[in-house]
C-alpha positions in Angstrom: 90.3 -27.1 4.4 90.6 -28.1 0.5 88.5 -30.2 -1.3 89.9 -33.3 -2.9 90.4 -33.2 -6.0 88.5 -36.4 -7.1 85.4 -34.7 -5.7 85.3 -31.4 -7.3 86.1 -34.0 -11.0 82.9 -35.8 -9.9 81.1 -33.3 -9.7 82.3 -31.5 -13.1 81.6 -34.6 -14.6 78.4 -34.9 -13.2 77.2 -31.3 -13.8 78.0 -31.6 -17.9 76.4 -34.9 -17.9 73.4 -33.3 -16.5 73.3 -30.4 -18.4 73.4 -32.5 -21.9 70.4 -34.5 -20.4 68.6 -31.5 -20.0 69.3 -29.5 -23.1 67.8 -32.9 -25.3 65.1 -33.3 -23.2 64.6 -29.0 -24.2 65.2 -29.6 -28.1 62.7 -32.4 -28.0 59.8 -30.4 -26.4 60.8 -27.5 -29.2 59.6 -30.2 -31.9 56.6 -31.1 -30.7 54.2 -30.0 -33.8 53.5 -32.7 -36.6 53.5 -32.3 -40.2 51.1 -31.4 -42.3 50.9 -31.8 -46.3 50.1 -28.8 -48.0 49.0 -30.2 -51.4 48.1 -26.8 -53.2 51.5 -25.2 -52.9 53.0 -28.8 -52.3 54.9 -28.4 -49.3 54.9 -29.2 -45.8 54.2 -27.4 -42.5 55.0 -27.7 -39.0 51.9 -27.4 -37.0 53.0 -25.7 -33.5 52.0 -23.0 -31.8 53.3 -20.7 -34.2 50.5 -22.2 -36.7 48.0 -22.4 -34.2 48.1 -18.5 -33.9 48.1 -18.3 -37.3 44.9 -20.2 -37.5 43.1 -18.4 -34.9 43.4 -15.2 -36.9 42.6 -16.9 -40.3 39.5 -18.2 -38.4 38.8 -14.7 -37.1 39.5 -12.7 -40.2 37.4 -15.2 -42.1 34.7 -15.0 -39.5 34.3 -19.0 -39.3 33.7 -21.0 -36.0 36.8 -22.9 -34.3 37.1 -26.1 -35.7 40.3 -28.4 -35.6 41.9 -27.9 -39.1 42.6 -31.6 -39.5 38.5 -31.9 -39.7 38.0 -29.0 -42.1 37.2 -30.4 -45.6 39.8 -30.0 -48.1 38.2 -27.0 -49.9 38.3 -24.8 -46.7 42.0 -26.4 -45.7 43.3 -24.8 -49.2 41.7 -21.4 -49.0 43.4 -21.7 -45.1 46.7 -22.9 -47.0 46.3 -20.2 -49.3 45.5 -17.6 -46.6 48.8 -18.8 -44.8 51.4 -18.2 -47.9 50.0 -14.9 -47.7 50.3 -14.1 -44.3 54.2 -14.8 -43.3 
């Protein structure tokens, strides 16, 4: 029995189509951090999940209680900044 061949096109078609849909929708989770202004060493950063480990041990290391960094005052965000550049 052989398939026609406007079938096995459809579903070609249908498969890359798919597959493009579902590599963007992939890229767009990857980006899901937001920026953050580092105005000591006046640069930006990505804050992910990557930072967010990064964090936890600054907050260990520096024995201080969890606390979101965006409500941190801005001496303690700098020394964390600080920490950071020195800690690839």
């Amino acid at each position: 029995m052989q398939i026609p061949f406007k079938y096995v096109t459809s579903f070609v078609l249908s498969a890359a189509f798919a597959s493009v849909v579902m590599i963007a929708g992939c890229s767009a989770r990857v980006s899901t951090g937001y920026r953050l202004h580092d105005g000591y060493y006046n640069d930006d950063h990505v804050w992910d999940n990557n930072e967010v480990v990064f964090y936890g041990r600054w907050e260990d290391e520096t024995h201080r209680r969890h606390e979101d960094f965006r409500h941190r005052n801005a001496d303690e965000q700098r020394e964390y900044w600080k920490w950071r550049h020195d800690h690839h």
